[in-house]
C-alpha positions, 0 to 999 in steps of 0.5 A: 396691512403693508409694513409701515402703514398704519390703519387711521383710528376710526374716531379720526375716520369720523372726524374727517367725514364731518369735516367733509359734510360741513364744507362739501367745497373743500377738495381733499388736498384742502380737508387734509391741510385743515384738519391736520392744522386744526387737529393737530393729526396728520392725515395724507390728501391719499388718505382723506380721498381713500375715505371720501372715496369710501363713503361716496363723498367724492363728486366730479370736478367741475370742468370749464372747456377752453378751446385753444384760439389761432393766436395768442391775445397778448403778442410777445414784442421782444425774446423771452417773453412767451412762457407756457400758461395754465392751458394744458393744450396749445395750438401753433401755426402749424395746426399741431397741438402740444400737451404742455405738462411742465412750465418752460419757454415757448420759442416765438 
């Protein structure tokens, strides 16, 4: 074991699966969030997923493909109007798709 980290104690090891099993919604950023406010325990998101993980609790997020479209629906009207959206793909005039990984504006 690595200097500084220290092995979860088995009895949170199963508190956290249970937790897991009664809500199969929660993703693990969520179950980490909960039980260290509920418990009282802190337990990083990288750890609760290493566990999940461990116990094939860990299912594939459910992905909505969104195709870029030509234009934008809402149309800037004045500078400084157009920012970057939650899309992780934007198709421009030109045809060329940008990966937009930060938010920042979009010149018109």
């Amino acid at each position: 074991m690595e200097a500084g980290k220290k092995r979860i104690p088995d009895e949170i090891r199963r508190q956290i699966v249970d937790l897991a099993l009664e809500e199969p919604e929660v993703s693990p950023r969520e179950l980490a969030v909960r039980f260290t406010d509920t418990k009282r325990y802190f337990v990083s998101k990288a750890s609760v997923y290493g566990l999940l993980e461990a116990y094939d609790l860990i299912t594939s997020p459910a992905f909505l493909v969104i195709k870029a479209a030509d234009e934008f629906s809402d149309k800037s009207s004045a500078p400084n109007q157009l920012w970057q959206t939650d899309f992780a793909c934007l198709k421009v005039s030109t045809g060329i798709r940008f990966r937009q990984d930060v938010t920042r504006w979009l010149r018109p």
